[in-house]
N, C-alpha and C positions, 0 to 999 in steps of 0.2 A: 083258524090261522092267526088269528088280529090275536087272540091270548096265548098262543106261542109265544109271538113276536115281542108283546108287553112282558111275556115272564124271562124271555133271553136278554131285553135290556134292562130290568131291574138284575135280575143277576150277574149282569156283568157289569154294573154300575162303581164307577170310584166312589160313588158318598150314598150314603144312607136316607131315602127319601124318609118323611113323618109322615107314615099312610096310618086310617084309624087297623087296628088287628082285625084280622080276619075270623069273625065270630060266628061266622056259617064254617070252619074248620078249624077245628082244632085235635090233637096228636100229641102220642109221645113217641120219643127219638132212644133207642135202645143201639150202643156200638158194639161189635164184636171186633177184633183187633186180628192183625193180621198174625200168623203164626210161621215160623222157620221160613221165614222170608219171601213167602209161597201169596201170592196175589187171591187172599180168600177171605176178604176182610166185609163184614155185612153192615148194613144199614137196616135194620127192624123198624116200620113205623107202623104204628097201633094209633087208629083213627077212633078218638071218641066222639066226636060230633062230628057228622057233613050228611048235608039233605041231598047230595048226588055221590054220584062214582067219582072216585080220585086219582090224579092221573101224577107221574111224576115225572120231573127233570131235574138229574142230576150232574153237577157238572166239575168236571176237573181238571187240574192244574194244566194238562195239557186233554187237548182236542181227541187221543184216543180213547179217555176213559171217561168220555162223556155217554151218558144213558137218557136218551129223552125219550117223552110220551111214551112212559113207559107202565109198567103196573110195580104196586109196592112191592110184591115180592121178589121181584125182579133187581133188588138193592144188593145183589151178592157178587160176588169174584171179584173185590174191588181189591188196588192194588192201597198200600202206605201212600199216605199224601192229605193233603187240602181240597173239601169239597164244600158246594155249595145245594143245597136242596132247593126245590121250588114246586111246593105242592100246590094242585090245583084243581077245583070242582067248577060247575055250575056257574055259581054265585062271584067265587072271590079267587085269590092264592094267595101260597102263605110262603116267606123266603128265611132256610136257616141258613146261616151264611157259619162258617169256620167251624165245621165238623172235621173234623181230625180222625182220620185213621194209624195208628199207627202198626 
């Protein structure tokens, strides 16, 4: 519950803390875009290093198209907009901020 709570207020944070990176996680970020205006826009992430399971909260411009504690694969149906990632293992989380679906 205590790294819920620390990864909903770095994400919803107005400034950018200087934390060191998170070196027990690291990923790449693949977008597929929305198509004929239809809410099917994906998030791909491919985990090349974490010593645990990774869990995700993603979050969006408004409150319905929020996805937490969720599993990677679960980054799909997503509508056009401004999202915030907050991946998270074991050890550490990692926050990508201004993912762009269009």
């Amino acid at each position: 519950m205590k790294l819920l709570l620390i990864s909903v207020l770095i994400a919803i944070s107005p400034f950018n803390l200087e934390t060191e990176p998170c070196k027990d996680l690291t990923y790449d970020i693949k977008l597929t875009h929305t198509s004929d205006g239809k809410d099917n826009g994906i998030i791909e992430v491919t985990i090349t290093k974490s010593s645990s399971k990774v869990k995700a909260f993603l979050y969006s411009e408004g409150k319905s198209g929020n996805k937490l504690d969720v599993k990677l694969d679960e980054l799909t149906h997503l509508k056009a907009g401004k999202y915030i990632l907050v991946l998270q293992n074991k050890e550490c989380s990692s926050v990508k901020r201004d993912i762009i679906i269009k």
